[in-house]
C-alpha positions in Angstrom: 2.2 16.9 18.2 4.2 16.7 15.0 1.7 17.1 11.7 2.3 14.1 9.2 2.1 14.3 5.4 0.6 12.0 3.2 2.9 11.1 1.9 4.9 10.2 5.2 2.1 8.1 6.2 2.0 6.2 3.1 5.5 5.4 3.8 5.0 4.8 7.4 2.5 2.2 6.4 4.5 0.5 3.2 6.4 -2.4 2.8 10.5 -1.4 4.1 13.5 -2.9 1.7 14.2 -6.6 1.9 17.2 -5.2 3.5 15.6 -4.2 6.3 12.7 -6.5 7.2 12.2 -7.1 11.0 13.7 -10.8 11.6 11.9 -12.3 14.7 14.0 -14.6 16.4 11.2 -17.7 15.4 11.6 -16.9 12.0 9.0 -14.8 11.1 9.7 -11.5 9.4 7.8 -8.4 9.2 7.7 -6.3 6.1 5.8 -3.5 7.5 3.9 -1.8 10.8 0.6 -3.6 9.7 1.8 -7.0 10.4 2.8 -6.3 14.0 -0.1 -6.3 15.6 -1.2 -9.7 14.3 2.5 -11.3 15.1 2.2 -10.1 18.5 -1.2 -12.0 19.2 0.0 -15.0 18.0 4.1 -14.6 19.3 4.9 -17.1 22.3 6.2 -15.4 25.6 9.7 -16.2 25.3 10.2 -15.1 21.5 8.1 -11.4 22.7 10.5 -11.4 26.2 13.5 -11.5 23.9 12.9 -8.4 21.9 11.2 -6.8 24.5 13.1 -6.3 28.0 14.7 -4.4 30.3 17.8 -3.6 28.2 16.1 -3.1 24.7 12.7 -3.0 22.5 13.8 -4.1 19.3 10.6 -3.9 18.0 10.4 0.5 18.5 14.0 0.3 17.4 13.2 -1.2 14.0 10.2 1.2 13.4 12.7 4.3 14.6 15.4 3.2 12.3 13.6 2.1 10.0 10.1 2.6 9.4 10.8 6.1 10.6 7.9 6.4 12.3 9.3 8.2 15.3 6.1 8.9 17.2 5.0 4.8 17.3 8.5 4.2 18.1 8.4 6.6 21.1 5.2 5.1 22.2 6.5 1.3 22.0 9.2 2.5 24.3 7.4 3.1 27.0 5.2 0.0 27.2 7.3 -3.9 28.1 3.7 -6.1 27.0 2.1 -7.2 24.4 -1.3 -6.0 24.6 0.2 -2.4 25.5 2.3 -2.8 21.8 -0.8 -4.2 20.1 -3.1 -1.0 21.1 -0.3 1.1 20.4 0.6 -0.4 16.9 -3.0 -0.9 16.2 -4.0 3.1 17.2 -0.9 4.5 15.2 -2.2 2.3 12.0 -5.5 3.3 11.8 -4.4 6.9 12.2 -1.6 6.4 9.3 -4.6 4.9 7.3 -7.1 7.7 7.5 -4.0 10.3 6.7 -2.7 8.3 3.7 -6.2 8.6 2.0 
């Protein structure tokens, strides 16, 4: 298990450049890892089934590429529902929190 600095989990946990926000394809757009869990509960099947599928998982791509958060990235990949990302999300965000302080 990789150890994380402080300061990598204050960045983990900010805001990413305007750049670089996550566009869903409803129109909502996340700035950082803390609003995913709450998009997820309220996203509608058909917006989560076209991020998340067989071919891709846009969501663990955006927090690889760009959040850089490569362990909550690995862990989306391996789970294709929403309750599975929201736990994961969720876990990896309260973890960030208590190393950021």
């Amino acid at each position: 298990m990789a150890i994380i600095s402080k300061e990598d989990a204050k960045r983990a946990l900010s805001d990413v450049d305007s750049n670089h926000v996550f566009w869903v394809c409803n129109g909502q757009v996340l700035k950082n890892i803390k609003q995913l869990p709450a998009a997820m509960k309220k996203m509608k099947k058909e917006v989560f089934e076209h991020h998340v599928n067989k071919e891709k998982n846009d969501f663990a791509s955006w927090i690889n590429d760009i959040v850089k958060d490569t362990k909550l990235a690995a862990d989306l990949k391996k789970v294709k529902d929403k309750k599975g990302i929201i736990k994961k999300a969720a876990d990896r965000i309260k973890f960030l929190e208590k190393k950021a302080k």
